[in-house]
GULO-879231 format. One record per residue (C-alpha): residue number from 0; residue in three letters; z, y, x. Coordinates in pm, 1 decimal, always signed. Example, Ala and Ser with C-alpha at 12.3 -4.5 7.8 and 13.67 -1.06 7.14 Angstrom:
rec num:0&residu:ala&zz:+780.0&yy:-450.0&xx:+1230.0 $
rec num:1&residu:ser&zz:+714.0&yy:-106.0&xx:+1367.0 $
This chain:
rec num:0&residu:unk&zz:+5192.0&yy:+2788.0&xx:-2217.5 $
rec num:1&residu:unk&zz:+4927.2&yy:+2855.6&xx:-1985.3 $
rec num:2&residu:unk&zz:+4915.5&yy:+3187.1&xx:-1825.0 $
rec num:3&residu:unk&zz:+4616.6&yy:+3372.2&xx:-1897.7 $
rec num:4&residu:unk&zz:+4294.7&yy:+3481.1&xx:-1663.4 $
rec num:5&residu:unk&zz:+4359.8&yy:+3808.4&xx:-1534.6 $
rec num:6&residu:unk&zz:+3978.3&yy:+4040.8&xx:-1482.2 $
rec num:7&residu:unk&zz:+3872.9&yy:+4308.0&xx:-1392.4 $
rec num:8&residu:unk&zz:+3525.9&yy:+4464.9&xx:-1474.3 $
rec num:9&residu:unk&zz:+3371.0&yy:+4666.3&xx:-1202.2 $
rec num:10&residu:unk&zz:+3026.0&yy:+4913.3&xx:-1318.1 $
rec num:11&residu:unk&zz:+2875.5&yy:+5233.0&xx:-1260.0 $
rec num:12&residu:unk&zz:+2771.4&yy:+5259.4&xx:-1622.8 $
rec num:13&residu:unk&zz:+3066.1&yy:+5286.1&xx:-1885.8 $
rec num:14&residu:unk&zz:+2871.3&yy:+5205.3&xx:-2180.0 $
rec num:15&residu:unk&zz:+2795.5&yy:+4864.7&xx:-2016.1 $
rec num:16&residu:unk&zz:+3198.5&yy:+4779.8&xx:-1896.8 $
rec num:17&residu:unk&zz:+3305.8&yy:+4837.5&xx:-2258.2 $
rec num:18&residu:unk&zz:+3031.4&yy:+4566.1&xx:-2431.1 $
rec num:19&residu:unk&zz:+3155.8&yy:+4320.6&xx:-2117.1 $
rec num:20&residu:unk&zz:+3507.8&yy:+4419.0&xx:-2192.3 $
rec num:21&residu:unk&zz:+3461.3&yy:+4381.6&xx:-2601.6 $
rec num:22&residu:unk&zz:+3268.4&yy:+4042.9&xx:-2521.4 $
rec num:23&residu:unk&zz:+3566.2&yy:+3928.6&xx:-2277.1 $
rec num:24&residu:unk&zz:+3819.5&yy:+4004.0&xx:-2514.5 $
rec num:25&residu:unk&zz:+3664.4&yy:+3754.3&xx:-2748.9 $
rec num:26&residu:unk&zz:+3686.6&yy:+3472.3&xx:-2518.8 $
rec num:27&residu:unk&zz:+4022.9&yy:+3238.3&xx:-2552.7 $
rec num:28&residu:unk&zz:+4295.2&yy:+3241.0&xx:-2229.4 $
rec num:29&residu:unk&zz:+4121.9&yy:+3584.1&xx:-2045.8 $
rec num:30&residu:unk&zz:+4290.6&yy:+3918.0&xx:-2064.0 $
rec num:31&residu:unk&zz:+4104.3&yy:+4239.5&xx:-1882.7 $
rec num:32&residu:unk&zz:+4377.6&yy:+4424.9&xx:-1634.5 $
rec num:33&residu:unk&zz:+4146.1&yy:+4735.0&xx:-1497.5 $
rec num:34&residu:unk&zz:+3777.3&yy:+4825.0&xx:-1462.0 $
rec num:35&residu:unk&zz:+3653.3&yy:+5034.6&xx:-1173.7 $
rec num:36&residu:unk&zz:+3313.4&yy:+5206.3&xx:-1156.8 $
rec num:37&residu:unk&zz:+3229.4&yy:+5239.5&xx:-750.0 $
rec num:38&residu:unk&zz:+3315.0&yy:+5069.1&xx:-476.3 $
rec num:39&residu:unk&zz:+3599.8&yy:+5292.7&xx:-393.6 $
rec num:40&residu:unk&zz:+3784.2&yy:+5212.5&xx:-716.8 $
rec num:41&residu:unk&zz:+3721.9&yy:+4864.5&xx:-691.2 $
rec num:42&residu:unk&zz:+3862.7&yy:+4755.0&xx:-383.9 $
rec num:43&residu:unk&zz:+4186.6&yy:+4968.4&xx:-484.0 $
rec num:44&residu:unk&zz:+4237.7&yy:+4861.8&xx:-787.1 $
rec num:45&residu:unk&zz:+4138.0&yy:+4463.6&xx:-720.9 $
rec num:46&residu:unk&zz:+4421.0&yy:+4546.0&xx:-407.7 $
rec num:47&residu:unk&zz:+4663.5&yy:+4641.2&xx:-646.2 $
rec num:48&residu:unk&zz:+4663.7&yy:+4430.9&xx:-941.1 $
rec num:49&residu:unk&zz:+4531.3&yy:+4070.9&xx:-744.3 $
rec num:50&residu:unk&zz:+4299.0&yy:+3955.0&xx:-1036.5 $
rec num:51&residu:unk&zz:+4234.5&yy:+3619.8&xx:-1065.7 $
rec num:52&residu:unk&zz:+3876.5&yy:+3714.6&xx:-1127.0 $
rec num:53&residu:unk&zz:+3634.2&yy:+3998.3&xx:-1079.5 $
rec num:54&residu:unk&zz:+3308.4&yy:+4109.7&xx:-1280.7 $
rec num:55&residu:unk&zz:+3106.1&yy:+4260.2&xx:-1050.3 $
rec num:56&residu:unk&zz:+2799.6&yy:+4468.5&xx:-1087.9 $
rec num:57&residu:unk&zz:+2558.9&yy:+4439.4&xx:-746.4 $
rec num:58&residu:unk&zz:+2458.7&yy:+4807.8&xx:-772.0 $
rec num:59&residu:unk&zz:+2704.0&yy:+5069.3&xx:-800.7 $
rec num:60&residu:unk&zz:+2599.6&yy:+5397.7&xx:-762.6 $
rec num:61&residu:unk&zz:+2399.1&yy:+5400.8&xx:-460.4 $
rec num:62&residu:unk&zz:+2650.0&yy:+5142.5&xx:-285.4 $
rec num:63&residu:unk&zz:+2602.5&yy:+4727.0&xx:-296.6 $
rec num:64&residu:unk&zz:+2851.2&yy:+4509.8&xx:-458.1 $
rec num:65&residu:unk&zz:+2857.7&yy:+4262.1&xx:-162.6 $
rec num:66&residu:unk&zz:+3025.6&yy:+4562.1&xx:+16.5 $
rec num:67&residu:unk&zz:+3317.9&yy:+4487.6&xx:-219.4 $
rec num:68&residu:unk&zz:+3386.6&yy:+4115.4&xx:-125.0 $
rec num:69&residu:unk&zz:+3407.8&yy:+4220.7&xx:+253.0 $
rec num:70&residu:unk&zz:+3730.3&yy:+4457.7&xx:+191.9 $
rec num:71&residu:unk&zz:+3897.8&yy:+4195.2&xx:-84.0 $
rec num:72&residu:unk&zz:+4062.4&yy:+3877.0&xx:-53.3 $
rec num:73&residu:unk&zz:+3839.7&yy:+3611.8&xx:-4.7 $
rec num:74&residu:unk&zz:+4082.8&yy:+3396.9&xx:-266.5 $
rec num:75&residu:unk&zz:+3974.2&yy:+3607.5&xx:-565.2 $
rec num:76&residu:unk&zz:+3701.7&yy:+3450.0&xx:-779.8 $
rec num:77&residu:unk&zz:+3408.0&yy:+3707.3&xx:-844.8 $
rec num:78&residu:unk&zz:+3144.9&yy:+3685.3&xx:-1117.5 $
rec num:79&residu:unk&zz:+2841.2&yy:+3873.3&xx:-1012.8 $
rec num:80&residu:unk&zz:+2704.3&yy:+4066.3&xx:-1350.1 $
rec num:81&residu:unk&zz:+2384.7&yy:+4219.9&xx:-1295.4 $
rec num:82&residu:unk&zz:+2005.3&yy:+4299.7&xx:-1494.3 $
rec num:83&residu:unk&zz:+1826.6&yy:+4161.5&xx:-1152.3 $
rec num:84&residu:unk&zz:+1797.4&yy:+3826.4&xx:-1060.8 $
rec num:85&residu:unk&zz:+1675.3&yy:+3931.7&xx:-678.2 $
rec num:86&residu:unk&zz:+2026.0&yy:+3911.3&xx:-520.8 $
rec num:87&residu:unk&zz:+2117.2&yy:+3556.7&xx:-679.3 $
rec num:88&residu:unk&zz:+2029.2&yy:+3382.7&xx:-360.8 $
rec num:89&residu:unk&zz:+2285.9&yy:+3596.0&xx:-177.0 $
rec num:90&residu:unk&zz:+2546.3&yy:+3595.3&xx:-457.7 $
rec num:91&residu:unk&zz:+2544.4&yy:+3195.3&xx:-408.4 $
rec num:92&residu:unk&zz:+2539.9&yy:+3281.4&xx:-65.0 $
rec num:93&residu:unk&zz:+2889.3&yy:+3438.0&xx:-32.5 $
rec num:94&residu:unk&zz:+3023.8&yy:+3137.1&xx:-260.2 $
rec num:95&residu:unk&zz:+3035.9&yy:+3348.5&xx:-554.0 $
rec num:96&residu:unk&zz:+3195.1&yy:+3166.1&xx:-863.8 $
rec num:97&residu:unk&zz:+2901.1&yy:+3261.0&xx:-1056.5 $
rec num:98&residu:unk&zz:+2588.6&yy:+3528.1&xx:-1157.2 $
rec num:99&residu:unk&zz:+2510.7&yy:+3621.0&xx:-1464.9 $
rec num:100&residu:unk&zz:+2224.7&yy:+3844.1&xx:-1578.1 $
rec num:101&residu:unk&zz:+2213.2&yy:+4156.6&xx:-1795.0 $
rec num:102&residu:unk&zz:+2232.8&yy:+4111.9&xx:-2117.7 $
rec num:103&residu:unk&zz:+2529.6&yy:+3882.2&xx:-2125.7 $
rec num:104&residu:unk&zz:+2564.1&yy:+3596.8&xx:-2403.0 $
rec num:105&residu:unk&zz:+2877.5&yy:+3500.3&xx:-2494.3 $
rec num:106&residu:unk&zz:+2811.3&yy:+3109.9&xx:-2461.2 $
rec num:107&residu:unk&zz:+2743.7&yy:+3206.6&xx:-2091.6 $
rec num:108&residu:unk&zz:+3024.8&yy:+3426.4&xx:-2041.8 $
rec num:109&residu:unk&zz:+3284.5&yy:+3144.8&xx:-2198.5 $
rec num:110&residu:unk&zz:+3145.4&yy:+2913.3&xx:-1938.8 $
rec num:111&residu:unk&zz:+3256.4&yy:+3133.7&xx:-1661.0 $
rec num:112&residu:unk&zz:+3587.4&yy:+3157.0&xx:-1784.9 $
rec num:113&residu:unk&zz:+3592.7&yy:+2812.5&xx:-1834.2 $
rec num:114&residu:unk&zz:+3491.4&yy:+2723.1&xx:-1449.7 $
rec num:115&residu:unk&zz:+3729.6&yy:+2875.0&xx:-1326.9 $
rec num:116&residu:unk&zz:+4010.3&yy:+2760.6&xx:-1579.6 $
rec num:117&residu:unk&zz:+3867.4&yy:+2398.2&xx:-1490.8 $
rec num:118&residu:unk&zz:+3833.2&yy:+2475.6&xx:-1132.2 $
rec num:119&residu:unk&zz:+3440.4&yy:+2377.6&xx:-1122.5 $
rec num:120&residu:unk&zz:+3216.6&yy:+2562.9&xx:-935.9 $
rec num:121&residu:unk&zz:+2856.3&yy:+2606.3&xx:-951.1 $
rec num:122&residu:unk&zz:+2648.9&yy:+2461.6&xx:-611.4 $
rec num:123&residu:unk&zz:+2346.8&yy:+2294.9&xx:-517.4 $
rec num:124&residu:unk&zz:+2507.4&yy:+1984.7&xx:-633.8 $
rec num:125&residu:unk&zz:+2690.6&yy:+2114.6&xx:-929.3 $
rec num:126&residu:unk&zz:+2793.5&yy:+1976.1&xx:-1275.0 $
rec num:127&residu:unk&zz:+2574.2&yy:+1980.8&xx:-1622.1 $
rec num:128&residu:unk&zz:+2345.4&yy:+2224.7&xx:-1650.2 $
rec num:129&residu:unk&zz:+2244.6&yy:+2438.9&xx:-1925.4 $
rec num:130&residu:unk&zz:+1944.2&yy:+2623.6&xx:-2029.2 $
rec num:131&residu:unk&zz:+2064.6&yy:+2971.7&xx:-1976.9 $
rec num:132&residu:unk&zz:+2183.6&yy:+2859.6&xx:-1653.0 $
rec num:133&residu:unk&zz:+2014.2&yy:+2902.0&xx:-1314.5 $
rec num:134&residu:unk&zz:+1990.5&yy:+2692.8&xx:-1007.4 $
rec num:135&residu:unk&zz:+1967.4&yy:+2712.8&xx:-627.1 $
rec num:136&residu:unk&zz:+1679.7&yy:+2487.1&xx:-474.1 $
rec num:137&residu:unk&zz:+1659.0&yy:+2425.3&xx:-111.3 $
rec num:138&residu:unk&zz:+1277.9&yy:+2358.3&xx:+15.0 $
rec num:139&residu:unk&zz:+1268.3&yy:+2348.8&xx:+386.5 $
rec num:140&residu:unk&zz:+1367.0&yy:+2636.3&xx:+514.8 $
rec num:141&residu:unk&zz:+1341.4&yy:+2822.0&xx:+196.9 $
rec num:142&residu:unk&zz:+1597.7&yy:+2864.5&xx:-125.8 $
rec num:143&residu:unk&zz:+1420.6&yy:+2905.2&xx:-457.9 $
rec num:144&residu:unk&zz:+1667.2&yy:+3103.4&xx:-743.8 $
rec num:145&residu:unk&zz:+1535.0&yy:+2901.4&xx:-1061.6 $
rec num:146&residu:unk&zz:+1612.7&yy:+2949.5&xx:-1425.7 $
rec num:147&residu:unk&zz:+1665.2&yy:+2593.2&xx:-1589.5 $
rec num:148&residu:unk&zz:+1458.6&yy:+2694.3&xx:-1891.4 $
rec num:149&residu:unk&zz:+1211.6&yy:+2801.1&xx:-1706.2 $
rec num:150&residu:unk&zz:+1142.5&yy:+2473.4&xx:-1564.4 $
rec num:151&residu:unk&zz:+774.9&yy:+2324.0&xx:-1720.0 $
rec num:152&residu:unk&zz:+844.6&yy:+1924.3&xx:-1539.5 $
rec num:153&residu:unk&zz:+1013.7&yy:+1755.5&xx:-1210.4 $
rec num:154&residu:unk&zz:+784.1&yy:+1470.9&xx:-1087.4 $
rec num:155&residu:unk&zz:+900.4&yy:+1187.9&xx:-842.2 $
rec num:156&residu:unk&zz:+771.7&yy:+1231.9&xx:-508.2 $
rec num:157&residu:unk&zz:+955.0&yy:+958.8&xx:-323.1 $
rec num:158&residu:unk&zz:+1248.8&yy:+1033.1&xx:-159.5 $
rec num:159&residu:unk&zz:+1183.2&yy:+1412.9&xx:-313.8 $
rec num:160&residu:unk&zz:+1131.0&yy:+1526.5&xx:-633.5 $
rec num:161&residu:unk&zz:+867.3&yy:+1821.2&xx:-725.7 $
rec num:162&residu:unk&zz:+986.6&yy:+2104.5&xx:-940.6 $
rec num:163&residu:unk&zz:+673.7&yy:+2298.8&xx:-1149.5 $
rec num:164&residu:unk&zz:+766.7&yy:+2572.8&xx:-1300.4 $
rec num:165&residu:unk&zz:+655.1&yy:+2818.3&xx:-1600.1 $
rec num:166&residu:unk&zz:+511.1&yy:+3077.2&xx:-1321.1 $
rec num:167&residu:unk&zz:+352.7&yy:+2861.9&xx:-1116.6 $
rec num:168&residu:unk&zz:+610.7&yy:+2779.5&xx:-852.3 $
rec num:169&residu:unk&zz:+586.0&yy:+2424.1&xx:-699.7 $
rec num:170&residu:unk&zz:+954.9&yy:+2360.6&xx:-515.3 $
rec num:171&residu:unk&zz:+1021.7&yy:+1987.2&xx:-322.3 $
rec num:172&residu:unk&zz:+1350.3&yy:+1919.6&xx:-296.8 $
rec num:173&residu:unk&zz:+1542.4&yy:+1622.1&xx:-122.7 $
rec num:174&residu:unk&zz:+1710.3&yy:+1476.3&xx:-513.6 $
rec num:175&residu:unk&zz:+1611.4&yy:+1202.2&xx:-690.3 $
rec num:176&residu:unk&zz:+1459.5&yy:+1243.0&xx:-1081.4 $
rec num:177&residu:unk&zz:+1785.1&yy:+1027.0&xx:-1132.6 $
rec num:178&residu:unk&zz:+1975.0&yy:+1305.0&xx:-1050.0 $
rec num:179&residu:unk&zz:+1834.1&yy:+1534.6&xx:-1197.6 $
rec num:180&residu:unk&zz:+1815.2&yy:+1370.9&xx:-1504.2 $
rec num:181&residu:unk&zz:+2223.3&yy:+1383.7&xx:-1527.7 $
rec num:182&residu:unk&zz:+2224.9&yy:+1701.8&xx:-1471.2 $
rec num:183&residu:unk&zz:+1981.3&yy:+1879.7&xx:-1716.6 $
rec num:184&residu:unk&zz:+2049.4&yy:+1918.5&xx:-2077.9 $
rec num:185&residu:unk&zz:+1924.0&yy:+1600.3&xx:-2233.6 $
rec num:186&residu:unk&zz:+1823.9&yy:+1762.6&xx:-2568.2 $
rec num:187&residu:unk&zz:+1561.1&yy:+1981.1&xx:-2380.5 $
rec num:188&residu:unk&zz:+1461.5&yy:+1815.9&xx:-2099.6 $
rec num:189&residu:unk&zz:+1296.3&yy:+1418.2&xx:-2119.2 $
rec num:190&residu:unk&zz:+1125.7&yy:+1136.8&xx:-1923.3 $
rec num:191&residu:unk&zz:+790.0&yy:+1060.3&xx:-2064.8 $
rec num:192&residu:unk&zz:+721.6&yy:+811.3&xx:-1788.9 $
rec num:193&residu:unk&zz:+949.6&yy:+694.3&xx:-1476.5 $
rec num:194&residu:unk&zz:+851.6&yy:+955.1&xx:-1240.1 $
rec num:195&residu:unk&zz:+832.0&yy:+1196.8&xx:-1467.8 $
rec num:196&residu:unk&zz:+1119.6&yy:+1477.8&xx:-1655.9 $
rec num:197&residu:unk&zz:+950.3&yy:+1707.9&xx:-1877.2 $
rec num:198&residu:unk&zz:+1106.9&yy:+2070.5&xx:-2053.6 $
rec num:199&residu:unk&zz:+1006.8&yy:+1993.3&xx:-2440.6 $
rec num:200&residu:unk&zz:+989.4&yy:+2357.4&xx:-2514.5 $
rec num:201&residu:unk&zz:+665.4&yy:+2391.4&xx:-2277.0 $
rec num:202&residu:unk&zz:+504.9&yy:+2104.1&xx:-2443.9 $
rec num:203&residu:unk&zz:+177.4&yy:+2234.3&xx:-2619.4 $
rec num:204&residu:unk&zz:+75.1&yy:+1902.2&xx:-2740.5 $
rec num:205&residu:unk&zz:+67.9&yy:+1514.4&xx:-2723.5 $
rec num:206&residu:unk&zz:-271.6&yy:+1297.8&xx:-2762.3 $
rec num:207&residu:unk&zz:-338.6&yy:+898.5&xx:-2780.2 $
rec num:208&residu:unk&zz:-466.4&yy:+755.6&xx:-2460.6 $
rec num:209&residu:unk&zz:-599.3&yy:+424.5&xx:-2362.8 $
rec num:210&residu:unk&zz:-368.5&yy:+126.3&xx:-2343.7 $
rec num:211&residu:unk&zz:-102.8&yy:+255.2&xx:-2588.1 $
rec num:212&residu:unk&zz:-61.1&yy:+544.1&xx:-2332.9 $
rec num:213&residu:unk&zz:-28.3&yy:+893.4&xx:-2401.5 $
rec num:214&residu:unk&zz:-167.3&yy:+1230.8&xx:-2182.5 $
rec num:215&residu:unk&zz:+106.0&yy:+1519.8&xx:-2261.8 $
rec num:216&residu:unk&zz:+22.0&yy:+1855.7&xx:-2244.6 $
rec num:217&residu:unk&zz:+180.3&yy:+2142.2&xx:-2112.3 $
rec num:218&residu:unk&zz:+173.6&yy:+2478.1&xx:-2112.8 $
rec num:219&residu:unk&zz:+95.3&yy:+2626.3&xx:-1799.0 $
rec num:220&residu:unk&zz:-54.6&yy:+2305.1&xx:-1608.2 $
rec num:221&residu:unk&zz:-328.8&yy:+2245.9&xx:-1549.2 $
rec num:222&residu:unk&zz:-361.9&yy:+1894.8&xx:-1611.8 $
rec num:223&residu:unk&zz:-164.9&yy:+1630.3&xx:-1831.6 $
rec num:224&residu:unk&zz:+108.3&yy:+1438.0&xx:-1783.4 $
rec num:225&residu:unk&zz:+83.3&yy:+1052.7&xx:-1802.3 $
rec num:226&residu:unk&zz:+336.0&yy:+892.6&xx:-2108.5 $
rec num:227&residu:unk&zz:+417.0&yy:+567.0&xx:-2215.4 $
rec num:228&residu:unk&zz:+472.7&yy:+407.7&xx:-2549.4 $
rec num:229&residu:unk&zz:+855.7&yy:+327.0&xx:-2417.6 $
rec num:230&residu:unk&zz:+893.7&yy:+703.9&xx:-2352.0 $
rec num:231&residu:unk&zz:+714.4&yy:+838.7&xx:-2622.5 $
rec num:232&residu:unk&zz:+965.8&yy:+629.6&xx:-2874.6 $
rec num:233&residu:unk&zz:+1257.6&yy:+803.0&xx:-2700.0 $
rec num:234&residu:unk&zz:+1089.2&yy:+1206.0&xx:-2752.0 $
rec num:235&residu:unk&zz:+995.7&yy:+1146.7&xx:-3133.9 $
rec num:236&residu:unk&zz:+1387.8&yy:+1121.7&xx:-3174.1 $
rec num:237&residu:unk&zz:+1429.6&yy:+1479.4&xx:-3077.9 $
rec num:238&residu:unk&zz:+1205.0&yy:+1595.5&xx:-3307.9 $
C-alpha cells in the first residue's frame, strides 16, 4: 500500500489553515502532520517532522514566505497558497511545485497532490493544462504570469506564436500553435483557422463571410478573427 503524502499547512490566519486543512483531508493518499502560522514555527516544525510537502502562505505576518524555503531543505516540495497572484513569477522562480490562489477549489488542490504523487511538475514546458491553471510566458527579457482562462486567442506568428489576452496583454513567445494546441484544454480552447487557437468562452459571436468563410468575434478585440468552413464544422460540435 502506498504510503501517504505527509503536509503541512503554514498561515497567519487560522480560520484560513482549517478550510485548507478540511479541504486536504478530503483529497485521497494526503494526510496533514502540523500547521505553523509564522515563519518561526514553520521552519521548526517542517525541521522536525520532514514533510513531503508544504502549503505555504507568501505573507505571514509581516515576514515573506520565500524566507521559509532559504532555512528548509531544498528536497521538500512546497505549494505556494496565497489571495495575490503578484509573487507567482517568483514562486516559479524558486522551482516551486506549484501556486495556487485564494480561494482554493478542490479540483485544483487534487491536482497538486496528484503532481507530486505522479512526480510532474509544472514549467514553461509543462503537461496539460487546465482552465483554473496559470502559466509562465517568457517574452524577451520579460516573464508574463497568465491565467489559462483568461486567454481571448494565440495567433501564429512564424516561428512565435502571439498570446491576446482578456486585459489587453499581447505576449510573443518562441512555441508553435502546435504546441500549444496539446497543451490547452481542447473543450475550451479551438482552431478556427490554421494560425489561429481561440478561448470559446470569449466568443461574442460568429457571422457568414464571403467564400464560405466566417469573421469570429471576440470579446475584447478589436477586430475579427478569420474562420473557415473546415474549422467552423469542428466548433459547432462543442456546442
Amino acid at each position: 500500500m502506498t504510503k501517504p503524502l505527509r503536509s503541512i499547512i503554514v498561515d497567519d490566519e487560522r480560520l484560513a489553515r482549517s478550510q485548507l486543512r478540511r479541504m486536504l483531508e478530503q483529497c485521497p493518499g494526503n494526510q496533514v502532520i502540523g500547521e505553523a502560522e509564522d515563519v518561526q514555527g514553520a521552519v521548526a516544525i517542517i525541521g522536525d517532522l520532514r514533510p513531503d510537502l508544504v502549503f505555504l502562505d507568501i505573507q505571514l505576518a509581516g515576514e515573506s514566505g520565500f524566507s521559509v524555503l532559504e532555512r528548509i531543505d531544498p528536497a521538500i516540495q512546497v505549494a505556494f497558497v496565497t489571495a495575490y497572484d503578484a509573487f507567482a513569477i517568483r514562486a516559479f522562480e524558486v522551482n516551486a511545485l506549484d501556486y495556487l490562489l485564494k480561494p482554493v477549489r478542490m479540483a485544483r488542490l487534487k491536482k497538486t497532490i496528484r503532481r507530486i504523487q505522479t512526480g510532474a511538475r509544472p514549467s514553461k514546458e509543462g503537461g496539460a493544462l487546465a482552465c483554473e491553471d496559470h502559466i509562465l510566458a517568457e517574452s524577451g527579457h520579460r516573464k508574463h504570469f497568465l491565467k489559462v482562462q483568461h486567454i481571448v486567442c494565440i495567433v501564429a506568428e512564424t516561428p512565435y506564436a502571439r498570446i491576446l489576452t482578456e486585459d489587453g496583454q499581447s505576449v510573443m513567445i518562441l512555441k508553435s500553435l502546435a504546441d500549444w494546441e496539446k497543451r490547452l484544454p481542447p473543450k475550451s480552447f479551438v482552431r478556427v483557422h490554421r494560425s489561429t487557437i481561440v478561448n470559446v468562452a470569449h466568443i461574442e459571436r460568429i457571422e457568414k463571410s464571403a467564400n464560405y468563410s466566417y469573421q469570429v468575434f471576440m470579446k475584447n478585440l478589436a477586430e475579427p478573427l478569420s474562420m473557415s468552413r473546415r474549422y467552423a464544422r469542428q466548433l459547432k460540435t462543442l456546442f
